[in-house]
N, C-alpha and C positions, 0 to 999 in steps of 0.2 A: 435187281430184286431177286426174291431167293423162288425159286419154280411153285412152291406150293406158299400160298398166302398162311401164317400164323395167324394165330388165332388172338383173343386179347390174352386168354390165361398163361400161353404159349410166350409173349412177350415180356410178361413179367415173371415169368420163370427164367427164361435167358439173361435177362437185366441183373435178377440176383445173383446167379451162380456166374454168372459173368465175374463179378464185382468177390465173389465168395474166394474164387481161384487167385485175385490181387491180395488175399488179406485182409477182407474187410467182416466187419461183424454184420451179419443181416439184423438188422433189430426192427420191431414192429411200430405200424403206424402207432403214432402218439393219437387221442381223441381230438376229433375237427372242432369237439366245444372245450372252447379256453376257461379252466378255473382258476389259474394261480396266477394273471398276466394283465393286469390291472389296463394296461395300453391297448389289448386285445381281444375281441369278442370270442372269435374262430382264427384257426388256424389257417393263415391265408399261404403261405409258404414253407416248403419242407423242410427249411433251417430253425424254424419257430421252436420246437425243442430242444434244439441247441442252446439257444441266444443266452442262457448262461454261460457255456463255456466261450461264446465268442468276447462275452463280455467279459470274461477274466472271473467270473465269481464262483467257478467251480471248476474241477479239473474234470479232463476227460478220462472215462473210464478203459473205455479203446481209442486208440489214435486215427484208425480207419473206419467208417463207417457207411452202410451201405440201407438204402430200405425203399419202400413206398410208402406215400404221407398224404390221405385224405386231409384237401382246404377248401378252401370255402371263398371266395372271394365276392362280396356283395354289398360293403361300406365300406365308406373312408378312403383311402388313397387307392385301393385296390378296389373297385366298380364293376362288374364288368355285367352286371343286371340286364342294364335295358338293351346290352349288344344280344344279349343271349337268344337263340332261337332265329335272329335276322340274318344274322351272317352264318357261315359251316363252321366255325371253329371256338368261341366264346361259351362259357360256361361255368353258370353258379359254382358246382362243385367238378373238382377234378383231381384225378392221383398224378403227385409229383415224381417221378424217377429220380431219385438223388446218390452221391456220393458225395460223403465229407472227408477232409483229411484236419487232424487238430494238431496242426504245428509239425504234420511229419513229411507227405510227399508234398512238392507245388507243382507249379505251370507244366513242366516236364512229361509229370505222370498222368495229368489231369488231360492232354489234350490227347497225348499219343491211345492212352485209353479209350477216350472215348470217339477217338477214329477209328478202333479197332474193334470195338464195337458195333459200330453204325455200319461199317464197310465191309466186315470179315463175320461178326458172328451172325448180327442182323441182317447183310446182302443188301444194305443200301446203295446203289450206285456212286462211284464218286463220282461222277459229271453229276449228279442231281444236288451237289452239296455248295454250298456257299461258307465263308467264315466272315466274321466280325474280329475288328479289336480296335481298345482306345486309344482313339486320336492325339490323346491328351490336352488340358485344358487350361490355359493362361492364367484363368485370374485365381484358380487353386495351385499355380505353379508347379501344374502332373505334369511330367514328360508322356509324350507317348508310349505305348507300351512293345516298346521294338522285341523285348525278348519275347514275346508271347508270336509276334510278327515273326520270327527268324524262327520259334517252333514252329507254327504252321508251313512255312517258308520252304521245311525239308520234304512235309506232307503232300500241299498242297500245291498246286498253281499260284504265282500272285497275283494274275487273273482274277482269282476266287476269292482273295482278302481286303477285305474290306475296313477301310478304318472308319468306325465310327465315333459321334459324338458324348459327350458326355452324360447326355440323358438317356444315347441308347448304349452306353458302353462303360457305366461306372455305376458300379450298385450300392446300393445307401440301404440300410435296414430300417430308415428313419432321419429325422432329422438333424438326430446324434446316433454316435454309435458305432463300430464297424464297419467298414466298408473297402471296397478297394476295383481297380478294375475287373471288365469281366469280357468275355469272347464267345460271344453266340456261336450257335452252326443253325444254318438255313438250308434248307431243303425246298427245292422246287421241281414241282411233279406236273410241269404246265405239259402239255402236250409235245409232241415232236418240231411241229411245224412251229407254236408258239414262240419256243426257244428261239427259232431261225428269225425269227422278226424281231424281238426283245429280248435280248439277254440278262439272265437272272440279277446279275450284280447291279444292273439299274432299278431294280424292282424293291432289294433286301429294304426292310424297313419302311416300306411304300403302302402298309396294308392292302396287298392281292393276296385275295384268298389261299393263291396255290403259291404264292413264296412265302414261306412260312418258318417262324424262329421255333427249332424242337427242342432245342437244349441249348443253357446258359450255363456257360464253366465262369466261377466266380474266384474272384484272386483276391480274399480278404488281406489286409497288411496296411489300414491305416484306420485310424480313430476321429470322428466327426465331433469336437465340444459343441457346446451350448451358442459359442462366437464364430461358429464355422471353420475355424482353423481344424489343419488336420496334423496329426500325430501318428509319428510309425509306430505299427503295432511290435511288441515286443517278439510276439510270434504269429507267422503264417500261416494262415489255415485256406485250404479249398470245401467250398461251397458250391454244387452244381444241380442241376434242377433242369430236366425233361418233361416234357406233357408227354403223359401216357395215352390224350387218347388223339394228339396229334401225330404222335409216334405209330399209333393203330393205323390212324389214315396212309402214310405213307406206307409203313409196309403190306397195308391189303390193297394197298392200288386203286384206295377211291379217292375223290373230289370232296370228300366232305367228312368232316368226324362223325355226325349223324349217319353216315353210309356206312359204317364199321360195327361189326359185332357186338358194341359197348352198346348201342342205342338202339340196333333195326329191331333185337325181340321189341322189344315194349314197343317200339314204332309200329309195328306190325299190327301188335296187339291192339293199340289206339285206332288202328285200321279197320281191322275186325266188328269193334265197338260200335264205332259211330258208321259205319259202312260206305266212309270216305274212302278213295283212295290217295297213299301218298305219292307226291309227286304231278298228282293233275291240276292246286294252282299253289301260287307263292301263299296266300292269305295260309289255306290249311297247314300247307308243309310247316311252316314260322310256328304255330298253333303245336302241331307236332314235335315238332322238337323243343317248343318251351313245355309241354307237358313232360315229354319222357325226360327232359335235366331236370327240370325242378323236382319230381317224384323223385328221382334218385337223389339229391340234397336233402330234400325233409326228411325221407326215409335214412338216413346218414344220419342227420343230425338229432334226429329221435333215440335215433339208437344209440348215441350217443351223448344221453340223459335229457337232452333239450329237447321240452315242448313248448310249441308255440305258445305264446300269451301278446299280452297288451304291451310287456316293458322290453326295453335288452336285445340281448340275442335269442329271446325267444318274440318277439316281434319281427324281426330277422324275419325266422320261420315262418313263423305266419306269414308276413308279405310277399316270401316266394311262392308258398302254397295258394296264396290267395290270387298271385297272378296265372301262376295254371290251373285255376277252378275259371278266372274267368276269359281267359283265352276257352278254354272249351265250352263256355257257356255261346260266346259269340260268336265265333266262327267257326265251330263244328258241333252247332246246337245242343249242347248237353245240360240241358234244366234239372238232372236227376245227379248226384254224388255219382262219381264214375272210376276218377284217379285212383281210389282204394284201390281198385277190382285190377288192378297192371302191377300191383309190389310181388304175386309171386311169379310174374314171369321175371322181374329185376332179380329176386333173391337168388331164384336158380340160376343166374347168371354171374351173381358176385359169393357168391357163400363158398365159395372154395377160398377165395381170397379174402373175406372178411364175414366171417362163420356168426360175427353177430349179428345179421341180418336178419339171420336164418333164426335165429334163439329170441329175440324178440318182434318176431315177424307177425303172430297178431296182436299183440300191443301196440305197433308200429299201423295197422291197419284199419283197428279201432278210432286212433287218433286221426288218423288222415280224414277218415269217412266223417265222423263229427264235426272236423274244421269243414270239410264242404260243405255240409248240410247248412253251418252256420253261416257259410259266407253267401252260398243261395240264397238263404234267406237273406241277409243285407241286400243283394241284388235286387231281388223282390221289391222291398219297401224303398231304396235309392230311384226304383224305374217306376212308382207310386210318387214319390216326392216329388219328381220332376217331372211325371206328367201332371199334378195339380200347380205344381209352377208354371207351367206352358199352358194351363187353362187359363191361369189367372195373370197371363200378359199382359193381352189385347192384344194390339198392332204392334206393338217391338218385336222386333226378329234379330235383339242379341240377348243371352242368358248372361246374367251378370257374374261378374268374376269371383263376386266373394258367394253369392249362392254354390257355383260351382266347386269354392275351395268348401263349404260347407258339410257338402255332399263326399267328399275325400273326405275330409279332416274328420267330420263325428260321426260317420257311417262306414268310412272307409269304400267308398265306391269309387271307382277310379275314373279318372277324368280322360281319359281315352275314351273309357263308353259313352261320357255323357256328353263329348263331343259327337262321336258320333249317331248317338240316338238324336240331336240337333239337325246332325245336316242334312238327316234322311227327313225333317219335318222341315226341312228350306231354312235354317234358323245359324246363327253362330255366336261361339263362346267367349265371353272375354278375357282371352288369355293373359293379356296383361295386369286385369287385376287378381285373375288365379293366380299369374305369377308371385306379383306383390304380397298376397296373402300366405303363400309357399314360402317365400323367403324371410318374411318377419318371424314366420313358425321355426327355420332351420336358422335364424340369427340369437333365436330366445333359445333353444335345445345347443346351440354354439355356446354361447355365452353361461349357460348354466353346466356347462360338461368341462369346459377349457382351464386346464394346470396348466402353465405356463412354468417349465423347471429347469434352474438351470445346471452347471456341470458340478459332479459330484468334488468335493474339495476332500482330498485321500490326506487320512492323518498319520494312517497304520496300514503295513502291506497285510497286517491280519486281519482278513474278510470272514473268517470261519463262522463266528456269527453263530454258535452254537447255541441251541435252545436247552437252560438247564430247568425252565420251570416246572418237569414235573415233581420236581425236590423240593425246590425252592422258591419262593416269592421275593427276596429282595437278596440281593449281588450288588456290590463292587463292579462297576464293568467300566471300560473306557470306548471312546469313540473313534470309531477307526473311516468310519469317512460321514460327511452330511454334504446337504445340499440344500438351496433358498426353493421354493416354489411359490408361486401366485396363484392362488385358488380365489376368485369373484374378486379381485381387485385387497385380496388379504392377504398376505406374508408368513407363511406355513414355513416350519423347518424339517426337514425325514434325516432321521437319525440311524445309523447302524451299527451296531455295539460287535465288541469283541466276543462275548454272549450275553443272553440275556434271560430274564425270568419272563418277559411278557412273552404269550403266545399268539403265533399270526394266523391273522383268517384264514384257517383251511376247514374242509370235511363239514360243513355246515356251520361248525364253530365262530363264533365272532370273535376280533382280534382283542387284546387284553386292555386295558388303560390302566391308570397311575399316576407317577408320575416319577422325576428324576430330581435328584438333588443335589447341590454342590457349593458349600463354603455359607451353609443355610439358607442359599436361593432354592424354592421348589418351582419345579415346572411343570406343567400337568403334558401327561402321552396321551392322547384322544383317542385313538386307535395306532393298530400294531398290523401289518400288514406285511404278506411274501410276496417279494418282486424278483424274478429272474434269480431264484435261489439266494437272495439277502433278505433278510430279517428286516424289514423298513419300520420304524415308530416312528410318529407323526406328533410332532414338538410345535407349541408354539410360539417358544422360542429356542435360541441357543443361549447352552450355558455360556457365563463369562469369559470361562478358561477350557474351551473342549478339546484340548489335550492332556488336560490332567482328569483323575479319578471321578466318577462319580457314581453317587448310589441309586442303585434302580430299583423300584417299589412297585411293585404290581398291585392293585386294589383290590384286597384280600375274598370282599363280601362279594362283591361282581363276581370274581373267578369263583369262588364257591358254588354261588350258587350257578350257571353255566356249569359247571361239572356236575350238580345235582340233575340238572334237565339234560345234558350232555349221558350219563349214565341212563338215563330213564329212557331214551332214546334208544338204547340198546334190548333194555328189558323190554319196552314197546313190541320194538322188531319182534322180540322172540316170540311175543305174545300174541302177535297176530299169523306169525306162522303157524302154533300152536292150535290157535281158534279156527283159520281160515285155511290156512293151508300153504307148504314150503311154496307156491306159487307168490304169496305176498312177497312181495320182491321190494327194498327201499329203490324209490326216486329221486330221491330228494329232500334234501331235512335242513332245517334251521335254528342255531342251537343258540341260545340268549341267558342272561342272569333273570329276565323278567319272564319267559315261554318258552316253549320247544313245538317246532313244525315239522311234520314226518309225511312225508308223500310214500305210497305206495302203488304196486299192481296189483288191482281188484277190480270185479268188472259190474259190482253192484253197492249199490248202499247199503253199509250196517246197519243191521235192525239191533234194536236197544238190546236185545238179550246178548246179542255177538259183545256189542259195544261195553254192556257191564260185566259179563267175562273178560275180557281182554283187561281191562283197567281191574280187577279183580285178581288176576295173574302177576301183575303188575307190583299193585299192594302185598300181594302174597309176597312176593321174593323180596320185596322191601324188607317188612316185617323179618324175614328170614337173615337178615343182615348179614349178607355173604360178601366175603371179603373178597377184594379183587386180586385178582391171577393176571399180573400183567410182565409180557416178555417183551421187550424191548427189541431185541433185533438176535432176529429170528429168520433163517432163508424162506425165502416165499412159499418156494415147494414144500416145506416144510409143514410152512403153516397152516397151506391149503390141506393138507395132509390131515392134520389138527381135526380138522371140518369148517377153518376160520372161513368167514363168508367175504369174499372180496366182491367189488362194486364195478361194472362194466364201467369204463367212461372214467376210473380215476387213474392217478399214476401213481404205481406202485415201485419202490425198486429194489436190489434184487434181495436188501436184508428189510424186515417188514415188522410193524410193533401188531402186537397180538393184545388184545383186551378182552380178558374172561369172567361173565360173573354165571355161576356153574353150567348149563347148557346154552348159554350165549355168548358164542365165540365172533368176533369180527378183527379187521383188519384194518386201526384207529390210529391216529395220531394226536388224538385230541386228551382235553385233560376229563381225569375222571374224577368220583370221590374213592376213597378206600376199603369203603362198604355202605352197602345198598341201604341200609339203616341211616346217614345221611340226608339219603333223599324224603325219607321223610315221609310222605305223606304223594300220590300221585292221581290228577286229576284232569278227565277229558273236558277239555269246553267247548270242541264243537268235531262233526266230522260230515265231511263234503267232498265232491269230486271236482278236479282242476281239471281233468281231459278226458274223454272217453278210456276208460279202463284205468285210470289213476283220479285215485282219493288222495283225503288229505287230513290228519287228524291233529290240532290244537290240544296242547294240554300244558298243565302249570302243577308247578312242585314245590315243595318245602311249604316256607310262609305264605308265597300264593296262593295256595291251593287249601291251608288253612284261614287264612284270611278270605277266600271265596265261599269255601263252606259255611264259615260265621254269618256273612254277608248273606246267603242263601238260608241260612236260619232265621235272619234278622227277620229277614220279609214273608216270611209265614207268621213270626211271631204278630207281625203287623197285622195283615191279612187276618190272622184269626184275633186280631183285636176290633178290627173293621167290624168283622159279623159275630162281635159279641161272647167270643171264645166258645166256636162251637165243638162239641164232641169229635164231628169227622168234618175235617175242614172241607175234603175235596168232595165232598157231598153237598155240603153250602155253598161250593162255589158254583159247582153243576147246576143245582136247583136256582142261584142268581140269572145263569147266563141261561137259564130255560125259560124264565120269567120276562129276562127282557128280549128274548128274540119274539118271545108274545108279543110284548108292546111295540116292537116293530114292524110284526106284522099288521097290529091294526094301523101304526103309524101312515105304513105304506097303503092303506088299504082305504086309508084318510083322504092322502093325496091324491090314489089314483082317483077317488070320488071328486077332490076340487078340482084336478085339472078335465074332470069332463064338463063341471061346471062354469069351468074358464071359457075351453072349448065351444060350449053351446051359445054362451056369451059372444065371443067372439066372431061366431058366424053370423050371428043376428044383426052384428055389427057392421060387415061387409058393405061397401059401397062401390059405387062404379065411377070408376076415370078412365076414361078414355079409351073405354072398353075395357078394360081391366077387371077384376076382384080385386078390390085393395081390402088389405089391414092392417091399420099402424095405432097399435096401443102398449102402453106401460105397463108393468103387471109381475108386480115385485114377489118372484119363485125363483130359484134355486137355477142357475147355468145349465147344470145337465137337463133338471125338468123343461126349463124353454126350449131348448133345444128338441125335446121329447115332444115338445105340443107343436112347431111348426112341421117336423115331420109327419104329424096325424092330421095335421089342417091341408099339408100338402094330397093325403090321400081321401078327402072328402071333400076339398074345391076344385074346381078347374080354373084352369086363365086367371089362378090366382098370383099375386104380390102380396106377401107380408112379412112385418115388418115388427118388431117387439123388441121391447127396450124394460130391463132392469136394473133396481138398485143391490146391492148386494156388501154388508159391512162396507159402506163408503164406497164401493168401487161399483162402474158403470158396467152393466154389458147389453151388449148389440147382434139380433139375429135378422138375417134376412133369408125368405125363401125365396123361389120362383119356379112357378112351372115350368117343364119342358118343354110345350109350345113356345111359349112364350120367347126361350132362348134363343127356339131354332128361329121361331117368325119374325119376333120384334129385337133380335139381338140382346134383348135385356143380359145383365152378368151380375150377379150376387155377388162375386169379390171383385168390381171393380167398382159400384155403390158403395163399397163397405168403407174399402180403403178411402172414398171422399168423403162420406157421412161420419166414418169414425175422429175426425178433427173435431167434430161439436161435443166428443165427451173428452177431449184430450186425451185419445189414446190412440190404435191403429190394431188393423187384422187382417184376413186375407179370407180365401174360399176357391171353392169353383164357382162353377157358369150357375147352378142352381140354388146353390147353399153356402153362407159365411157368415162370419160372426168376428167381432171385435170387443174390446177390453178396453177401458178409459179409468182416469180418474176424476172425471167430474158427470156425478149422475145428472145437472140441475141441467144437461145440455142434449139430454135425451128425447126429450118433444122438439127438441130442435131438430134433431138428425132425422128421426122423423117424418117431419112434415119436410125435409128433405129430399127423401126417399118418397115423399108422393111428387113433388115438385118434378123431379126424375123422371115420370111414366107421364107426367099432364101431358 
């Protein structure tokens, strides 16, 4: 090891300039949220921006390539969630060390490299190092991989080589696709003596902690179809991929990634906070370090446009943030939002190497703080539901399985807690039918997600697939590859044209429809989608002959109008800069022929005057009918230059289309109209916020927004026919709704007089069983009011029982009180009466020990349940 431990920043400075001096382009992390990758939420591995050129559908721009790649690994094949925090090395998000080569050096430069790296620049020990390579595997008819074996062979010990299997020694990008052998290096930092008892090479791929895989050299050169067969690729490329912060661990000489520079500020800081120490038991430390990784993931993944929600990969988010709210809810008491208050010890730790941290640092802080507050509260009312579930027992001492999937499923409270809030009251969960209810939930989210696609059928080696629709709507094009898919048990065809007029979902934009036509067959395109840099339309069926000609038709009104809301979209933007200030930053926008959805950063709600300015700015520049100034490919720098606004979080590359309609310049791929006159006519319908310091503002254009305003005419014209065509409508309306909040008050004022009459009735009524206060009578008022009167009867009898039974539009309902002596001395329980008296109205309900109530649909069974509930106390 090298005399003075490096630092993290220190590490990935060497890694670059390392890789800078082979000839490699350093190029920057791609964003951890996936937009253009249909198979992919986040970016789980540092090839993921490639995987067009692996896949043949674009050329590479430099042949060498070198970077750091913020991923995410937290669904789907790649999991790594619930290790996270238990073990030292697992973790939601982490930077990948990579090196690529596309089709120029292989196995040669790829291994000598990166021994000369780990040994000579970094001062990795070689006695601390291990190698992998594959074994090769029978029933794919791989040989082993000897030349990779005879490189290491000059390096290394063969001691130290190890031949692995096929699941640990041959990488797959998927199930199709790419792939080809690959050669770990392991690293073991076990102690001295350790060594002497167990030698590392028994250990490689063992999961111990401290033998540990740092880097994967990947030796792509064969192609996986749809039938499993493999195919030599036409060209080699290397693919390689290091953990930066297992690479930390080693070179600072600790046991643990949490022990390294990357994690201990914030670790500390979470120290600090709760006035735990770390390291004094397992429960906290686990707590700690799922706090400090997941903060640095959401705060990543914010920054890099995704905010938590209910759907997506913004659910994702949410559920990691919601596991370290309630990791420090339980085991390091924190009832209060806490996690904001640790992003700028994280920022000042990463802002040298990713500076947007630091640029949307309280936006990023905003959000966090509000998703806590939110999920505290679910806590709250989750540890309210289940403790009236545990009142309303009895003698059972197991919580049933589908209450508990319940409690997850539509509150989202995890079932960790509500195990263990169980076994601190003597009690146990039924996991197997929590499980059962888990697994019909991820069988129905399976079943409704699952393409099933098979290998693409190549017509034409021309993939270019160029987009000519901002010219033109209907071309000549031919088909240069398709392929079958199965979508819900339906027979889908994806088409990819030589080029084409339709446009594919990007930039908010929805993808185009149409249809295609050939020898008078039409076929409708349902949407138009970009996959791995091809142009995909989505057919439902294939033409007859699709090797020869056919005509492609983009659906003229749809694209229109989507360029009408798609330009308004721009004027929007401008116009709440304008109003609000260059801080209104877009989030996020959704751009449709029927609506346009615009997210921004603001940190309060528009008031109406904000809001009719902005939409008045809007119509202004309409009216103004300015013609659009559009450059097409343009260098970046250039255009930044311009003052064009580019968007954190998209990719850009390095020629860029510029869209100008006079002081609103951006940085668009999407289609527009030619002048703002077009659009027509521009109108807000609603504006709201989606996350702490992000709004969200609805508007509709052209014929929408004329056929809205008619529609909003219509109904005053109504309105003022209602009241007689008054001179000032909203003078008659005022004066209506002043009149009857009158009659409501004496309404209420009715009531609360009968139900003191009921009341006084009903204590006169009082009778004694068996020592008791009983009262069981029918007395046909309103659910909330009964309810209202056994809680007033509760505080003016004692050692009372009662019991009332209503009819209400055909349907039954059922209250029961009971004092508090009562419960403690005579055991009586209000939701265990309920749940058996509520059979005589056919229905069912529940309670606590004092108070329940039930719901039926047969009132005539009401004197029944009743004299039930006195039967009960005899």
């Amino acid at each position: 090891m090298m005399e003075r431990a490096m630092d993290a920043g220190q590490i990935r400075d060497a890694f670059l300039q390392f890789f800078r001096t082979k000839g490699h382009q350093i190029v920057p992390s791609a964003p951890m949220v996936i937009k253009d990758d249909p198979t992919l939420m986040f970016t789980n591995a540092g090839m993921n921006q490639f995987k067009e050129i692996f896949l043949g559908h674009s050329s590479a721009k430099y042949t060498r390539v070198a970077n750091i790649q913020k991923c995410l690994r937290v669904s789907g094949k790649h999991n790594d969630l619930e290790e996270v925090g238990i073990d030292t090395y697992h973790h939601t998000m982490f930077e990948m060390l990579g090196n690529w080569s596309f089709g120029d050096y292989f196995k040669t430069e790829a291994i000598e490299w990166a021994w000369e790296l780990l040994t000579v620049v970094l001062g990795i020990s070689k006695d601390d190092l291990y190698v992998t390579v594959f074994a090769g595997d029978e029933p794919d008819s791989l040989p082993a991989d000897t030349e990779s074996f005879n490189l290491w062979k000059n390096i290394i010990g063969e001691d130290r080589i190890i031949f692995g299997s096929q699941k640990d020694n041959f990488w797959e990008m998927g199930d199709t696709g790419p792939c080809g052998p690959c050669s770990e290096i392991h690293a073991d930092i076990r102690s001295r003596d350790e060594k002497i008892v167990t030698p590392g090479r028994e250990l490689i791929n063992m999961g111990h902690p401290q033998v540990i895989e740092i880097w994967n050299l990947v030796f792509i050169e064969y192609n996986r179809s749809a039938d499993g067969h493999l195919e030599p690729l036409p060209q080699k490329h290397i693919d390689t991929g290091m953990g930066f912060e297992r690479l930390c661990m080693v070179l600072q000489g600790k046991k643990s990634n949490y022990d390294t520079d990357i994690f201990q500020p914030v670790i500390s800081e979470i120290s600090k906070v709760t006035s735990i120490h770390y390291g004094d038991t397992f429960q906290h430390d686990v707590a700690m370090r799922v706090i400090a990784d997941h903060l640095r993931a959401v705060a990543f993944a914010i920054a890099d446009g995704q905010l938590p929600s209910n759907t997506g990969a913004g659910y994702v988010i949410r559920r990691i943030l919601r596991r370290a709210v309630r990791y420090g809810f339980t085991f390091l008491n924190q009832k209060e939002p806490f996690i904001h208050e640790l992003l700028p010890i994280l920022v000042s730790r990463m802002k040298a190497a990713f500076p947007e941290l630091a640029r949307q640092q309280d936006m990023i802080r905003k959000v966090i703080a509000e998703e806590e507050l939110s999920f505290l509260r679910t806590l709250a009312f989750g540890i309210k539901r289940f403790e009236q579930y545990v009142a309303a027992m009895g003698g059972n001492k197991t919580i049933e399985g589908i209450f508990a999937f319940d409690l997850f499923d539509t509150y989202g409270f995890p079932i960790d807690l509500t195990q263990l809030m169980a076994k601190e009251l003597g009690l146990t969960v039924d996991m197997e039918g929590f499980s059962k209810g888990m697994n019909e939930q991820k069988e129905r989210s399976r079943q409704a997600a699952v393409i099933d696609s098979g290998d693409w059928i190549i017509l034409s080696g021309n993939d270019g697939g160029a987009f000519i629709g901002y010219d033109i709507l209907q071309a000549t094009v031919r088909i240069t590859r398709y392929r079958k898919v199965t979508v819900k048990n339906e027979e889908k065809y994806q088409l990819v044209f030589d080029k084409t007029p339709f446009y594919p979902e990007s930039g908010g934009q929805i993808g185009d429809k149409g249809y295609i036509e050939q020898n008078g067959e039409k076929i409708l395109i349902t949407d138009t989608k970009k996959e791995h840099n091809l142009i995909v339309h989505y057919a439902d069926k294939l033409p007859a002959e699709p090797s020869h000609d056919i005509i492609a038709v983009v659906d003229q009104v749809s694209r229109t109008l989507a360029a009408c809301n798609h330009s308004a979209t721009h004027l929007l933007h401008n116009a709440l800069r304008e109003v609000l200030g260059k801080f209104a930053e877009q989030k996020g926008s959704f751009v449709g022929p029927t609506h346009l959805r615009f997210d921004f950063s603001h940190y309060q709600k528009l008031s109406n005057e904000e809001l009719a300015r902005v939409e008045a700015l809007v119509n202004q520049k309409i009216r103004q009918n300015i013609t659009l100034d559009e450059k097409r490919t343009v260098p970046i720098h250039e255009a930044l230059a311009l003052g064009a606004i580019a968007f954190f979080g998209e990719k850009y590359g390095d020629q860029v289309r510029v869209i100008r309609f006079d002081n609103s310049i951006e940085l668009c791929g999407g289609t527009h109209v030619t002048a703002t006159g077009q659009i027509g006519l521009f109108k807000i319908i609603s504006e709201s916020a989606i996350a702490a310091g992000i709004r969200r503002i609805e508007a509709i254009t052209a014929d929408r927004a004329e056929a809205y305003i008619n529609s909003q005419i219509q109904i005053i014209d109504e309105i003022k026919n209602l009241l007689k065509n008054p001179g000032d409508v909203v003078k008659s309306v005022s004066n209506l709704l002043d009149e009857n909040l009158a009659l409501q008050k004496q309404i209420e004022k009715y009531n609360k007089k009968r139900l003191e009459d009921i009341k006084k009735q009903l204590i006169d009524q009082v009778r004694q069983i068996s020592g008791v206060n009983f009262i069981g009578a029918r007395i046909d008022i309103e659910p909330a009011a009964l309810k209202d009167l056994v809680f007033d009867l509760r505080n003016s009898i004692e050692n009372m029982v009662v019991v009332l039974g209503s009819e209400n539009n055909g349907k039954a309902n059922l209250t029961i009180m009971i004092s508090d002596n009562l419960v403690k001395e005579r055991g009586l329980h209000a939701g265990t009466m309920i749940r058996e008296v509520s059979k005589e109205i056919s229905g069912g309900g529940g309670g606590q020990a004092h108070y329940a109530s039930a719901g039926g649909n047969d009132p005539v069974g009401i004197n029944r349940a009743i004299q039930k509930v006195e039967q009960m106390i005899s």
